[in-house]
TIMARNU-669044 format. One record per residue: residue number from 0; residue in one letter; chain; x, y, z of N, C-alpha, C in turn. Coordinates in pm, 1 decimal. Layout:
// residues N
nr;rest;kette;npx;npy;npz;capx;capy;capz;cpx;cpy;cpz
NUM;A;A;X;Y;Z;X;Y;Z;X;Y;Z
...
//
This chain:
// residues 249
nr;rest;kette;npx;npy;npz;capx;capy;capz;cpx;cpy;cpz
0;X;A;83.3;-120.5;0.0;0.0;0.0;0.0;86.7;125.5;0.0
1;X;A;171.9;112.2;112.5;290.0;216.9;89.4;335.0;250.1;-50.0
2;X;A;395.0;169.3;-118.5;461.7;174.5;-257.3;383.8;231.2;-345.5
3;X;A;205.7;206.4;-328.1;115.3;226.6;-429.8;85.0;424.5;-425.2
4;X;A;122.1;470.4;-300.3;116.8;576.1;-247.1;229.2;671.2;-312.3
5;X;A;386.8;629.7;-255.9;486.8;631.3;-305.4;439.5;692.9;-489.8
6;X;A;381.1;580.4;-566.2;422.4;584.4;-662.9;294.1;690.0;-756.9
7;X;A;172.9;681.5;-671.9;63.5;799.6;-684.4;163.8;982.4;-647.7
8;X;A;236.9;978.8;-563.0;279.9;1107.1;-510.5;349.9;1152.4;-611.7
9;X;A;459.1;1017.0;-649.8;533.8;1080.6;-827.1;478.0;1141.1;-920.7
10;X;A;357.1;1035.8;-959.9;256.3;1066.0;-1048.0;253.9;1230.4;-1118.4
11;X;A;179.8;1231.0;-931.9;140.4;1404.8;-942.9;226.2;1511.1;-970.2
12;X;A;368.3;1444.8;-881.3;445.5;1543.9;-897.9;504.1;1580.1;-1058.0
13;X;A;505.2;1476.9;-1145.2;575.2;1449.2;-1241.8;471.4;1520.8;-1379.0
14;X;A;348.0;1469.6;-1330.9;196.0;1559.9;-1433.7;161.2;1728.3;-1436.1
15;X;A;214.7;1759.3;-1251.6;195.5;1885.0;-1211.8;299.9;1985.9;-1304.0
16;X;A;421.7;1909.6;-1297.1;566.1;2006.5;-1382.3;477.0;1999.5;-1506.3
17;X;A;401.0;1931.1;-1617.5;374.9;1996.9;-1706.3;276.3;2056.7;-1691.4
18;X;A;152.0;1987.2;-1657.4;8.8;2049.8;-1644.9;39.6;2208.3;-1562.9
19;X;A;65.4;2297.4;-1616.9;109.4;2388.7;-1457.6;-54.4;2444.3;-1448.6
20;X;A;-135.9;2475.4;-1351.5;-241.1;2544.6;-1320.7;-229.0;2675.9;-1326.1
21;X;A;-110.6;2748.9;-1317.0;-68.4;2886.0;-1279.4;-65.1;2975.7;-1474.0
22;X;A;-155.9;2983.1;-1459.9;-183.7;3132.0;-1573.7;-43.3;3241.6;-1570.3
23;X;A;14.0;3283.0;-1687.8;101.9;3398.1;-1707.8;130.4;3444.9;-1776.5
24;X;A;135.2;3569.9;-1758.1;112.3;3652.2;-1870.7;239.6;3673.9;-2014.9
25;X;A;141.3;3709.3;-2112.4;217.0;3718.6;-2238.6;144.4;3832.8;-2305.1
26;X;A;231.8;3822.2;-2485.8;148.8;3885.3;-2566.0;154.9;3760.5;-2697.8
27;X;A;7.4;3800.4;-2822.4;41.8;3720.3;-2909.5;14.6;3815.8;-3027.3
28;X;A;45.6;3765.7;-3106.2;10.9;3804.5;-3265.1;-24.4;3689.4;-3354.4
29;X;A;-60.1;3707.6;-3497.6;-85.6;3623.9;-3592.6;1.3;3631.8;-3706.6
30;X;A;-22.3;3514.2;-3791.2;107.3;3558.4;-3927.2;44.2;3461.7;-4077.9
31;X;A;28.3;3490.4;-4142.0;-62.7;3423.4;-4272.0;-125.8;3436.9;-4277.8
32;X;A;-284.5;3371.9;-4367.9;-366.9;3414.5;-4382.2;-510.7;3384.3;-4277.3
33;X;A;-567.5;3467.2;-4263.6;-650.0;3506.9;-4159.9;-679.4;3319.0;-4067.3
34;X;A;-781.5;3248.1;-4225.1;-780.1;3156.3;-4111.6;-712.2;2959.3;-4190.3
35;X;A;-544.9;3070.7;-4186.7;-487.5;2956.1;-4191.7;-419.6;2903.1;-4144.0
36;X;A;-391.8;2746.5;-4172.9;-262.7;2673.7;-4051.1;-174.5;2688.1;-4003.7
37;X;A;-63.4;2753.3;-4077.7;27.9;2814.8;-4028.6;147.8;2753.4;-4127.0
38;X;A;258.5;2810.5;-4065.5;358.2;2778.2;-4186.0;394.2;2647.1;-4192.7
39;X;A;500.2;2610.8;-4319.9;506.6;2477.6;-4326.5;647.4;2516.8;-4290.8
40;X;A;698.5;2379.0;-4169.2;864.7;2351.8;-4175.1;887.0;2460.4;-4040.0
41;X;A;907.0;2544.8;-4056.7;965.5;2631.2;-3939.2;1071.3;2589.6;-3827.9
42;X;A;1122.1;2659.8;-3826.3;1273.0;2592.9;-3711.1;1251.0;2522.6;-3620.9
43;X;A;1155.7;2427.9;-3611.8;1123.9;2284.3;-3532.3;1146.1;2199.0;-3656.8
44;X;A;1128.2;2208.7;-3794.1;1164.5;2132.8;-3845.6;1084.5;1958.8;-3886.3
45;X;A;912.8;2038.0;-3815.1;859.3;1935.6;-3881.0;794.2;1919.6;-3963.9
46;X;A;835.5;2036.7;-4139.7;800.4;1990.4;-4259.9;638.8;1996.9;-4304.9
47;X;A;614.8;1945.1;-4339.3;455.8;1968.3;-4388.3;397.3;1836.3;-4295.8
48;X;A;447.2;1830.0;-4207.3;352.2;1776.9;-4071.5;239.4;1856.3;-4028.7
49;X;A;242.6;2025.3;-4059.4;220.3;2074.1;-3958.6;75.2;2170.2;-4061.3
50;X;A;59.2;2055.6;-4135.2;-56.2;2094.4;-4262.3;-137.1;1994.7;-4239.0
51;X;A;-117.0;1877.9;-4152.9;-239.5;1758.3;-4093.4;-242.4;1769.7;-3998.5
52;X;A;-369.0;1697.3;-3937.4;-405.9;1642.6;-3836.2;-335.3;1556.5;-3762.7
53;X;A;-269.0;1597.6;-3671.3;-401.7;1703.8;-3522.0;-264.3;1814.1;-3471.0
54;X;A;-187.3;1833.3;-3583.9;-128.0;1952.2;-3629.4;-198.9;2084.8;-3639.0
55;X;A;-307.1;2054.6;-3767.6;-349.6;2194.4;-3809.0;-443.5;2269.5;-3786.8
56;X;A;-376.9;2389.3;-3805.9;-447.5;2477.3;-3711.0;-412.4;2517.5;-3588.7
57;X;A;-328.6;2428.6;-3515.1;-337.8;2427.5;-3408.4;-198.6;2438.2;-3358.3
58;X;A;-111.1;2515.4;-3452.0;58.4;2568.9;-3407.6;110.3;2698.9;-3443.8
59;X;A;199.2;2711.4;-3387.5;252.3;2859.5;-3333.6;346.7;2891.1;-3309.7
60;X;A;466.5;2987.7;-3348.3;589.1;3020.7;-3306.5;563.8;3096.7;-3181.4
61;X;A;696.5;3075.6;-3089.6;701.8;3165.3;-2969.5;839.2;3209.5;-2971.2
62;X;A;881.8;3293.5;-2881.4;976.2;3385.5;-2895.1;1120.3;3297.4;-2775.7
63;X;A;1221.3;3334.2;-2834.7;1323.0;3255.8;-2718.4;1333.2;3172.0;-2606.5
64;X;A;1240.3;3250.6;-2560.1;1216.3;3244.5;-2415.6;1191.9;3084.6;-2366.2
65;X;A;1071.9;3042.8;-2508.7;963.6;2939.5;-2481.9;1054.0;2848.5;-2567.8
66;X;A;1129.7;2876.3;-2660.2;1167.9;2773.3;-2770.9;1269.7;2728.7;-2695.4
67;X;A;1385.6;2758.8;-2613.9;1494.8;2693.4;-2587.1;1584.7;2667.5;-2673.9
68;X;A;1635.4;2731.5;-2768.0;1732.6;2677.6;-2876.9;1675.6;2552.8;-2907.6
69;X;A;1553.9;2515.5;-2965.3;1472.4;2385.3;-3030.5;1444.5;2292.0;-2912.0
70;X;A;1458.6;2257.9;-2784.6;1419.0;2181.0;-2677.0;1274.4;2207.9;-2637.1
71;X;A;1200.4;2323.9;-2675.8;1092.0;2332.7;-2639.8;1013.5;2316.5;-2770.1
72;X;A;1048.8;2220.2;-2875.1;934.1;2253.4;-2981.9;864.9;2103.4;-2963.7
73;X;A;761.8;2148.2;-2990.7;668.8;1963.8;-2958.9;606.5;2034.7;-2820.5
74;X;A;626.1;2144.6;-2777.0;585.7;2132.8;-2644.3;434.7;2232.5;-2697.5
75;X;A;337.2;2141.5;-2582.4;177.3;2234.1;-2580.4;137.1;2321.1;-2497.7
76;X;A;90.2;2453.6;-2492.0;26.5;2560.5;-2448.4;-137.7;2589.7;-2450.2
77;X;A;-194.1;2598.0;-2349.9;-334.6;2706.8;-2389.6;-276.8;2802.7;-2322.4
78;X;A;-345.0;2916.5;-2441.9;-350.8;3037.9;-2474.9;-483.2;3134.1;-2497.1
79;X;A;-538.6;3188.3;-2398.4;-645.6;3315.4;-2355.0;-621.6;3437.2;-2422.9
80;X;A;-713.0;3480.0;-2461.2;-724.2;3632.1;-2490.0;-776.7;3680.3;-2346.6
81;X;A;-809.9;3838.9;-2296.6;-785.8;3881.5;-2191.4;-1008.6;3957.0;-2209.0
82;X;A;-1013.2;3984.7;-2326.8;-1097.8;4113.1;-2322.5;-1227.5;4040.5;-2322.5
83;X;A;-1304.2;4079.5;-2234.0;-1457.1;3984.2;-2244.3;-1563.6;3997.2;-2368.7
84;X;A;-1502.2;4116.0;-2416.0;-1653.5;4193.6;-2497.2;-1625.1;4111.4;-2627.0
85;X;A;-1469.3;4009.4;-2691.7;-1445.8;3943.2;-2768.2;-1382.6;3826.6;-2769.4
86;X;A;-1334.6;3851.0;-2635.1;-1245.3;3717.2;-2598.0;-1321.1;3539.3;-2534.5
87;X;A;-1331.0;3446.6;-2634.4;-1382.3;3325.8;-2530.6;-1332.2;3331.7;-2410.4
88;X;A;-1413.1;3243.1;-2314.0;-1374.6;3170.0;-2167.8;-1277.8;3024.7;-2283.6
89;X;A;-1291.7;2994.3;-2377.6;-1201.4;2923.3;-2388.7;-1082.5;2937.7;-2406.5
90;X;A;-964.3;2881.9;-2399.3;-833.2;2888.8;-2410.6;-782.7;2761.9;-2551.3
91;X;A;-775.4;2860.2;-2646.0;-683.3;2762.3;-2777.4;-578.7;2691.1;-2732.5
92;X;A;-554.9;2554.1;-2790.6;-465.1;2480.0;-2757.6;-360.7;2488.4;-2907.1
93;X;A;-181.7;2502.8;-2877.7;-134.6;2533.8;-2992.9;-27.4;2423.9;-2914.1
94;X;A;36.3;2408.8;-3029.6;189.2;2310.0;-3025.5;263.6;2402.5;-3109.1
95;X;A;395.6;2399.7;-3024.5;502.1;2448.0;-3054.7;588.3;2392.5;-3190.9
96;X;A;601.1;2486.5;-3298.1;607.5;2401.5;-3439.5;754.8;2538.7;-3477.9
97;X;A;767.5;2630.9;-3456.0;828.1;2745.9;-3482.7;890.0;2852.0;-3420.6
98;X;A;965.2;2956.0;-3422.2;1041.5;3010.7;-3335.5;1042.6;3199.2;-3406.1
99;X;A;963.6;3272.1;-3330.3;977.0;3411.1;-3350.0;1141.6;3478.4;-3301.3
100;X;A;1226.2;3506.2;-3378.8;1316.2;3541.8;-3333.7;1317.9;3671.0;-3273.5
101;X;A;1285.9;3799.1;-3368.1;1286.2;3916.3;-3358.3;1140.4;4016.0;-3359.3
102;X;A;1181.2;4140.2;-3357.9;1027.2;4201.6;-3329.7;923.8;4139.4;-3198.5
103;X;A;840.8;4151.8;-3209.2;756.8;4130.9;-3118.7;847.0;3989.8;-2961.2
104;X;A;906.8;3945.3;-3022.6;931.0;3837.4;-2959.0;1095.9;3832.1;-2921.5
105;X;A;1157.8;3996.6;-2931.6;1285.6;3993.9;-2898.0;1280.9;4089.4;-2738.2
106;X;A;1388.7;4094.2;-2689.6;1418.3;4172.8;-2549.1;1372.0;4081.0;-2480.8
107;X;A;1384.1;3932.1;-2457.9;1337.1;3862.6;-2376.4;1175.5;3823.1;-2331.2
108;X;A;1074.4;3915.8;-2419.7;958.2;3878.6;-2404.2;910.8;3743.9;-2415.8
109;X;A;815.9;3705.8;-2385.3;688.9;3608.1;-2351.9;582.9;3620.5;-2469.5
110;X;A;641.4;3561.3;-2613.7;559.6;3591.9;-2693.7;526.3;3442.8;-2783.4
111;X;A;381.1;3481.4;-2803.4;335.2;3340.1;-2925.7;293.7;3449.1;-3044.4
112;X;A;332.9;3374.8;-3165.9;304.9;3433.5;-3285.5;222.7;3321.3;-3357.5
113;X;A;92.8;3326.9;-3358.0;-3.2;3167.8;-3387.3;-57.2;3177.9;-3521.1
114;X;A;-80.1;3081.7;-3630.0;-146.5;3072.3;-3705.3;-274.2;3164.0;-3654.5
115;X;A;-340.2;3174.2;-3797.8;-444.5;3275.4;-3810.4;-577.1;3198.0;-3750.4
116;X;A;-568.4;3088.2;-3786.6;-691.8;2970.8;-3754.7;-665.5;2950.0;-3554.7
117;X;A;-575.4;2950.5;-3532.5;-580.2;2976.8;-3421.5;-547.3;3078.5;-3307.4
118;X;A;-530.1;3149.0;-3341.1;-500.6;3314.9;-3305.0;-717.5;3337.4;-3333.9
119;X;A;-784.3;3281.2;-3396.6;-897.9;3331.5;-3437.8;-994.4;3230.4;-3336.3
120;X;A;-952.8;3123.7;-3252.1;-1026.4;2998.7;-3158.0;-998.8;3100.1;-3051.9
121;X;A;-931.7;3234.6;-2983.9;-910.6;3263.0;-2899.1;-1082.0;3387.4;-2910.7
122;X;A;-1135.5;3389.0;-2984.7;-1250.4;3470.8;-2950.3;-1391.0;3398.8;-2916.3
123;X;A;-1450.2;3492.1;-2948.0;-1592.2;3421.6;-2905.9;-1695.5;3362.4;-3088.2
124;X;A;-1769.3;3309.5;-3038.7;-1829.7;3255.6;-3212.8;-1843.1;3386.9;-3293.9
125;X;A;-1809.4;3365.0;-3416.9;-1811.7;3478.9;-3509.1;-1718.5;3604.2;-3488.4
126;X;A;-1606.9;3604.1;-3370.6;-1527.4;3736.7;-3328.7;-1388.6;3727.3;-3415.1
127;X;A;-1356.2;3609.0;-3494.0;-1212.2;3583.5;-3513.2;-1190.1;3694.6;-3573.5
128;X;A;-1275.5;3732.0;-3676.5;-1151.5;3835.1;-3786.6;-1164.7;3966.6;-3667.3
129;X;A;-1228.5;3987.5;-3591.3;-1205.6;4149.6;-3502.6;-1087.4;4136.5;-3435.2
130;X;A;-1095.9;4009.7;-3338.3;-993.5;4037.3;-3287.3;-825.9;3961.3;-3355.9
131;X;A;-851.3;3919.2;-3474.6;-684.2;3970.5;-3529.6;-690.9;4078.9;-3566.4
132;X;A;-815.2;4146.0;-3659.1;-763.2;4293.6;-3640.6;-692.7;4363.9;-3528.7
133;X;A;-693.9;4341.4;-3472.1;-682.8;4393.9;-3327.4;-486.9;4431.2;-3343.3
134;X;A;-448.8;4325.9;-3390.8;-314.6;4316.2;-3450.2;-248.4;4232.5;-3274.4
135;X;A;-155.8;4297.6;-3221.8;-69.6;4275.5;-3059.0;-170.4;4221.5;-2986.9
136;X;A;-215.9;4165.9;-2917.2;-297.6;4169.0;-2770.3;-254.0;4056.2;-2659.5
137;X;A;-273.8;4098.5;-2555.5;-254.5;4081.2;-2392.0;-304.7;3927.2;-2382.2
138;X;A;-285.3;3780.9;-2367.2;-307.5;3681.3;-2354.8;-224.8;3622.6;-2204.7
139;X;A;-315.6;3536.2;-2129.6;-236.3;3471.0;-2054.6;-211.7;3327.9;-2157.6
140;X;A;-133.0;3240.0;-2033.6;-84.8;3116.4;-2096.6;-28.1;3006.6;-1992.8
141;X;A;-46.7;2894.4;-2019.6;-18.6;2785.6;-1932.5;52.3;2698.0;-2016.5
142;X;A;129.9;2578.6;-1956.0;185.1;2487.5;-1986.6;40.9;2357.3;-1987.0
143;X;A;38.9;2282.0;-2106.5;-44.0;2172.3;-2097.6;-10.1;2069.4;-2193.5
144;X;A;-76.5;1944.7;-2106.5;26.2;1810.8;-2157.3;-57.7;1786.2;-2320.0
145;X;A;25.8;1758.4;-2430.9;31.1;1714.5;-2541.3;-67.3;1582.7;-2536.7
146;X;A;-182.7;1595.7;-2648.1;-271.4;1480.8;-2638.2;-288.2;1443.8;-2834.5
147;X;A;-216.5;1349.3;-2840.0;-218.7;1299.1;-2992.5;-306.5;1167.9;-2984.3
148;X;A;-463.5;1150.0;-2972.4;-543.3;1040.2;-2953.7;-517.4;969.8;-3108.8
149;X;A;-528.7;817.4;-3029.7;-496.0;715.9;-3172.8;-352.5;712.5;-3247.0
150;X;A;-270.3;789.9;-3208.6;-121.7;795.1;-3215.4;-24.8;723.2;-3118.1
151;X;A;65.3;705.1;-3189.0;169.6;651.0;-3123.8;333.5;750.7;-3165.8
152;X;A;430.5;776.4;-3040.8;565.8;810.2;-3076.1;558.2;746.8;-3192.1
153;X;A;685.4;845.1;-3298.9;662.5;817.0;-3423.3;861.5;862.3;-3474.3
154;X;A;931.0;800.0;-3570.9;1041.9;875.6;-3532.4;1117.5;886.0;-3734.7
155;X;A;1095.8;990.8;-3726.7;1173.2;1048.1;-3911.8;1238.4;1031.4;-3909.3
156;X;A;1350.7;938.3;-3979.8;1478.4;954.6;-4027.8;1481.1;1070.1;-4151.3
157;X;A;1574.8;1169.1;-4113.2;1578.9;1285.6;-4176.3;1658.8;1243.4;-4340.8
158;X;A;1659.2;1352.4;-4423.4;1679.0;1311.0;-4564.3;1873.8;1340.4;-4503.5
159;X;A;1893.6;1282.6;-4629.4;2127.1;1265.7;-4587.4;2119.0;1172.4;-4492.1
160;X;A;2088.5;1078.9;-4380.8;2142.3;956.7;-4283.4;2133.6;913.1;-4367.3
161;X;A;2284.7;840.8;-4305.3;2381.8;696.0;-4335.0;2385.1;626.1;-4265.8
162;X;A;2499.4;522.0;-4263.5;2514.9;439.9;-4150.8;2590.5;522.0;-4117.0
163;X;A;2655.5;634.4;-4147.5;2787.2;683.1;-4059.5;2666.6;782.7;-4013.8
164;X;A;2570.3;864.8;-4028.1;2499.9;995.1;-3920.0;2385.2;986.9;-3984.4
165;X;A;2300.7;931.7;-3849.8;2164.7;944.2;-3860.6;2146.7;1035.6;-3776.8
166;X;A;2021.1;1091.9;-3883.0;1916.6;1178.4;-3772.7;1790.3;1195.5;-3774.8
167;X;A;1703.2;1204.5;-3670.3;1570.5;1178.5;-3605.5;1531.1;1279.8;-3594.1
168;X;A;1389.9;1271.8;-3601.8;1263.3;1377.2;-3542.1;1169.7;1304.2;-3520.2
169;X;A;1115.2;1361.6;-3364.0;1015.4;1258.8;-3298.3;895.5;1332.4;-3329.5
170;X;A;808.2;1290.3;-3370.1;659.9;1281.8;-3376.0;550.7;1234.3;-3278.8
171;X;A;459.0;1298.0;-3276.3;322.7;1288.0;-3179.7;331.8;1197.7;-3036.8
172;X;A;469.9;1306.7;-2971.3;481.4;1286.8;-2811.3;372.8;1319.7;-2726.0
173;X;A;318.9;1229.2;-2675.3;176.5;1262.5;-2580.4;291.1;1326.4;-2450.5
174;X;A;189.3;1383.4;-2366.9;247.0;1432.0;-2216.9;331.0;1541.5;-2245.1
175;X;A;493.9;1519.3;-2213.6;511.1;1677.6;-2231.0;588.4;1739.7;-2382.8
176;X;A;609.8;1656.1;-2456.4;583.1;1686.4;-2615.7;766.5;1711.6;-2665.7
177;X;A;782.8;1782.7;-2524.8;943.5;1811.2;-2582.1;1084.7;1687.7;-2542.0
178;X;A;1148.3;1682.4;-2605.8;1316.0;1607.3;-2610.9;1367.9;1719.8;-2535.7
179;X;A;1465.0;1578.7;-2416.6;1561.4;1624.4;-2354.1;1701.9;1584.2;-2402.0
180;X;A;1660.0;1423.2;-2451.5;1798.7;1363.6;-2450.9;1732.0;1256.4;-2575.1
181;X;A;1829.6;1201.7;-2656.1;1803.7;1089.4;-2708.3;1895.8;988.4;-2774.0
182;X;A;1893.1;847.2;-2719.1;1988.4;727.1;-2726.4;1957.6;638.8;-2870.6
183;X;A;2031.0;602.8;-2877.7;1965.7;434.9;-2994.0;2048.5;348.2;-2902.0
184;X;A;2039.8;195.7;-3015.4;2100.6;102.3;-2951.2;2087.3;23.2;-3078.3
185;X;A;2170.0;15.5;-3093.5;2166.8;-101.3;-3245.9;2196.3;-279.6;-3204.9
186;X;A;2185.2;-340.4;-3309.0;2121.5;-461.5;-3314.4;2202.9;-525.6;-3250.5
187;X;A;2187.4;-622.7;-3138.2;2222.9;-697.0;-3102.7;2328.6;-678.3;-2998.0
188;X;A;2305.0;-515.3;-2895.5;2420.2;-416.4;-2875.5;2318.2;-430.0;-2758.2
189;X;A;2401.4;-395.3;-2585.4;2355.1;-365.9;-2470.0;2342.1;-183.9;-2430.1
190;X;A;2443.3;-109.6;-2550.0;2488.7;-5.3;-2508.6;2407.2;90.6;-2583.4
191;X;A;2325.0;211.7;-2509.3;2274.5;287.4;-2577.4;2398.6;413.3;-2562.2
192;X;A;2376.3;459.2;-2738.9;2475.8;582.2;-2752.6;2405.5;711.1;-2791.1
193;X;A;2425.3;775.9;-2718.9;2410.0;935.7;-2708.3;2409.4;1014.4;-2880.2
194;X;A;2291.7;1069.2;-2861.3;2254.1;1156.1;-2971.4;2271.8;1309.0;-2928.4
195;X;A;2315.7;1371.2;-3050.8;2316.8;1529.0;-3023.2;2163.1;1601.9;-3096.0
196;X;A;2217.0;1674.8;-2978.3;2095.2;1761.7;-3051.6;2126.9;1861.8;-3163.8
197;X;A;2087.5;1894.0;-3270.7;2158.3;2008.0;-3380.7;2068.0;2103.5;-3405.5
198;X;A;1904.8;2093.9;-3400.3;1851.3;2194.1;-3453.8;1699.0;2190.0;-3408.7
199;X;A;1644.3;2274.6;-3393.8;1525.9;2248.0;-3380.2;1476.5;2085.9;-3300.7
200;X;A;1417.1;2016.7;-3347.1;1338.8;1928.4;-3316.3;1431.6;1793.8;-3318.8
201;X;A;1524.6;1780.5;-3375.8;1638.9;1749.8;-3469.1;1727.9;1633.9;-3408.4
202;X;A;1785.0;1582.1;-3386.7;1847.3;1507.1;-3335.4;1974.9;1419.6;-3393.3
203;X;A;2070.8;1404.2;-3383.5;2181.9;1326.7;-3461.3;2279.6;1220.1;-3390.5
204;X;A;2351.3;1092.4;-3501.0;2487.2;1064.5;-3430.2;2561.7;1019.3;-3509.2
205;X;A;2663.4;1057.4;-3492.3;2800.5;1052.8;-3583.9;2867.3;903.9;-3545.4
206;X;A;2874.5;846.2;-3609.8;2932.9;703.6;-3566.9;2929.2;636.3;-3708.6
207;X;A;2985.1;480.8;-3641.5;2952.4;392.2;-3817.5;3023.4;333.0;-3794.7
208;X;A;2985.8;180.1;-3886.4;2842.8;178.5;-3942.6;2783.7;121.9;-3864.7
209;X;A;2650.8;212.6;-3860.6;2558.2;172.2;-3729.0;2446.3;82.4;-3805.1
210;X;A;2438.4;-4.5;-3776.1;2375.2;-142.9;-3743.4;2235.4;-174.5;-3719.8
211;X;A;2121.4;-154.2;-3815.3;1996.8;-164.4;-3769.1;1970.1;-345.5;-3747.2
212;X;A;1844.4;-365.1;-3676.6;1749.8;-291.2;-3616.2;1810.4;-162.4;-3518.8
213;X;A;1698.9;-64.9;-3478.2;1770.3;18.2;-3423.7;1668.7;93.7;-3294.1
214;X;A;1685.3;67.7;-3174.4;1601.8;94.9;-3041.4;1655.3;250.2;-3043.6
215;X;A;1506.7;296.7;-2997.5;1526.4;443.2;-2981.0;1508.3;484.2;-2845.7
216;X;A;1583.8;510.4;-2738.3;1502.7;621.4;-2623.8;1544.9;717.4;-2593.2
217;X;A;1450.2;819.3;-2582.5;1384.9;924.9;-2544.2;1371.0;951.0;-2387.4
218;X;A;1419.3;1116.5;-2321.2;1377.6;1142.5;-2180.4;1367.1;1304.3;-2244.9
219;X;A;1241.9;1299.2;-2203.0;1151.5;1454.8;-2192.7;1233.0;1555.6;-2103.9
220;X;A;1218.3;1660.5;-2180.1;1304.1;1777.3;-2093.1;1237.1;1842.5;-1982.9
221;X;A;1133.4;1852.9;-1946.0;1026.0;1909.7;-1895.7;1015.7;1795.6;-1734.8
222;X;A;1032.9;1651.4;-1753.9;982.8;1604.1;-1600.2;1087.5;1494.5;-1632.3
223;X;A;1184.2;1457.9;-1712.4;1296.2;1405.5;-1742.7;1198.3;1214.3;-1776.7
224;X;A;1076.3;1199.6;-1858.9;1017.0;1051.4;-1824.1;1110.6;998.9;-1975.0
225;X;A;1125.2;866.2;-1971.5;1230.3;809.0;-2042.4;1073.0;750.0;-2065.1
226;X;A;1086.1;677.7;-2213.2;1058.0;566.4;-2266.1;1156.2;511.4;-2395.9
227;X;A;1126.8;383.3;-2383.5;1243.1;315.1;-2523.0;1158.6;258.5;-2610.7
228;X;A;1192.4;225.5;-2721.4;1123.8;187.1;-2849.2;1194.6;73.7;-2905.2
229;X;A;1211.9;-43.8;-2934.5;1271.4;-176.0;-2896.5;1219.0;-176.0;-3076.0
230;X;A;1360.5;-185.0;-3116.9;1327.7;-189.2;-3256.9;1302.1;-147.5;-3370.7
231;X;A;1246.9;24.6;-3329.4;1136.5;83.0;-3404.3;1152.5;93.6;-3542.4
232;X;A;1303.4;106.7;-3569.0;1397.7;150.4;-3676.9;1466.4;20.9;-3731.0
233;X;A;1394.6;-18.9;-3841.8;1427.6;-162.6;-3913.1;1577.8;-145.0;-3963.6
234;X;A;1600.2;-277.6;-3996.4;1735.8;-265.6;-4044.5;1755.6;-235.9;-4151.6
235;X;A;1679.1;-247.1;-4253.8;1683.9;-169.2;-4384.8;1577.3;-52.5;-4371.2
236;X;A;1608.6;79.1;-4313.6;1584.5;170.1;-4294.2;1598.7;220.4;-4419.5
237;X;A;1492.2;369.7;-4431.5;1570.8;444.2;-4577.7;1526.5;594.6;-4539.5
238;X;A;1620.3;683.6;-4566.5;1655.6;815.8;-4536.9;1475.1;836.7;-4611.8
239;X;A;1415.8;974.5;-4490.4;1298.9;1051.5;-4507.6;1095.0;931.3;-4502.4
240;X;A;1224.7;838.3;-4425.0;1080.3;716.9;-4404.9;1033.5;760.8;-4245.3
241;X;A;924.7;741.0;-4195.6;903.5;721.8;-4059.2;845.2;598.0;-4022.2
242;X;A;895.1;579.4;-3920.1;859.8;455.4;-3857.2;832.2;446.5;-3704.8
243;X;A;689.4;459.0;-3671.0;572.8;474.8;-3600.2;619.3;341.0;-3463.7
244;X;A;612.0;390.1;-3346.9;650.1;253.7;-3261.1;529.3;219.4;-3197.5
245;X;A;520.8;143.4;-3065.2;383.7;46.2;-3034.4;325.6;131.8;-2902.8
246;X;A;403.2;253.5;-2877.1;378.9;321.4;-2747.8;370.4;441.2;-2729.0
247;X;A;366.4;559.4;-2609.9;315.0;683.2;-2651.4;357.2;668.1;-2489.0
248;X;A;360.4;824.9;-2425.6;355.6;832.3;-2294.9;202.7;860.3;-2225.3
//
């Protein structure tokens, strides 16, 4: 009973670091057309992912602060407008797909720059096009856990891997969405070896010749939860394929 307690107290503690309850303040803007998805590719680097489901619509660049030099992309937010006379009681849900460098989102600010389609879920029925007119406005914002239903971790081998440098991008991380760290382990091997991070969403390792099948794990930057993927990456792999594993957090 103890242990079962023990392992309920983690739970919370471990759900609470992402789920945060605590509202704070920002600003946002919009960028394309009024009510569209948003860009394709952007310095997360996930390509015309971010033109499907349960992508679209529903992503957003943020400013330094939030991106982390690419450790925070994959990661999910709701996002409030402030003003009652246009603003929903609901809060849009966006995933981190892009990175505002400058303007609005430089001097260290707290900024989301969201597709138009969702920059336009932050009003009330029929308010979207007023309040992007609106252009800047006052939004709070929370941290909230990533929900990809009917998905599973998913992992791109990027276009150029070899056997001498592969590189990865993880796809539809439930819970807290972002990479902290990430290992393989090739076939028939006890030793997982350390991946760098290079860009955005991005992931790499310089070695060779690395040896599929090929186990992938993953520890979230946000509450540090590891899971491994036993296999995911066949041995005849081929540069710009993905290959979808049996689990999700």
């Amino acid at each position: 009973m103890k242990g079962l307690c023990y392992i309920f107290i983690f739970c919370m503690l471990v759900c609470s670091a992402v789920a945060d309850p605590r509202w704070r303040p920002a600003t946002a803007t919009w960028y394309g057309s009024p009510e569209g998805d948003g860009s394709d590719g952007g310095a997360c680097g996930y390509g015309s992912l971010v033109d499907v489901k349960p992508f679209r619509a529903r992503v957003g660049a943020v400013s330094p602060v939030l991106f982390k030099a690419g450790e925070g992309c994959g990661a999910c937010y709701k996002v409030r407008c402030l003003d009652r006379s246009i603003c929903s009681r609901r809060a849009a849900t966006v995933i981190i797909t892009d990175e505002c460098p400058g303007g609005y989102c430089s001097n260290g600010r707290t900024h989301f720059d969201l597709s138009g389609a969702a920059f336009g879920r932050m009003a009330v029925a029929g308010g979207g096009g007023q309040l992007r007119n609106r252009g800047e406005i006052p939004v709070m914002y929370r941290r909230t856990p990533c929900k990809y239903p009917g998905k599973n971790i998913a992992f791109h081998v990027n276009e150029g891997s070899t056997d001498y440098w592969l590189s990865l991008l993880v796809e539809f991380e439930d819970g807290d969405g972002d990479v902290g760290s990430m290992h393989i382990r090739e076939v028939n091997s006890k030793q997982w070896l350390e991946m760098t991070h290079v860009w955005g969403a991005n992931w790499c390792i310089i070695a060779g010749p690395l040896k599929g099948p090929f186990s992938v794990k993953l520890t979230t930057l946000s509450t540090e939860r590891t899971l491994s993927a036993r296999d995911v990456i066949p041995r005849n792999w081929t540069p710009k394929a993905t290959y979808t594993s049996r689990l999700n957090f």
